[in-house]
C-alpha positions as a printed Julia matrix, in Angstrom:
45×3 Matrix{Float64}:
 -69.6   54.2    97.62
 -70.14  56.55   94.69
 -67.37  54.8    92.47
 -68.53  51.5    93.79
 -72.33  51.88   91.86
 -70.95  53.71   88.8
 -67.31  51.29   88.53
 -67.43  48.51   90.69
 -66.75  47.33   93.51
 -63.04  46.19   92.41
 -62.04  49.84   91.07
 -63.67  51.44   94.43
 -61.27  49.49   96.19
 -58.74  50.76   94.0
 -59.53  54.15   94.45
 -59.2   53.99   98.65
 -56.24  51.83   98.57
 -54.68  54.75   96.27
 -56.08  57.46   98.08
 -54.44  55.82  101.49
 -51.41  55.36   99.68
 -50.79  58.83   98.54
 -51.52  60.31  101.93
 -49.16  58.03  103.21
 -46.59  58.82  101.19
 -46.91  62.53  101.82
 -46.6   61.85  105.79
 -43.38  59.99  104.87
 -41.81  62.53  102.82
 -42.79  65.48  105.41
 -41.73  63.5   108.33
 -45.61  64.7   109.51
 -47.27  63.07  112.16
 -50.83  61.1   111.93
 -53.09  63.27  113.69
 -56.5   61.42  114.26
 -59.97  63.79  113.73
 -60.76  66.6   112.11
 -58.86  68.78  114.13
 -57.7   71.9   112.07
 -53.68  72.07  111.51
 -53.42  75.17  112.93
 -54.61  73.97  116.42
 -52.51  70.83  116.15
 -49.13  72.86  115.7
């Protein structure tokens, strides 16, 4: 919401659909699973 009142609404949405993206991308090239929460890694292994 930070980016939305300093940029816009438009580049906000930018900014989660790239943020998504990227984590996504990483997950695909590690072969990682989606782990929902805020479990730590450590735990989760």
């Amino acid at each position: 919401m930070n980016i939305a009142k300093r940029r816009g609404m438009a580049r906000a949405r930018v900014a989660v659909a790239r943020k998504l993206a990227v984590i996504l991308h990483r997950m695909w090239v590690d072969a990682t699973d989606f782990r929902f929460g805020k479990q730590p890694a450590a735990l989760a292994a």
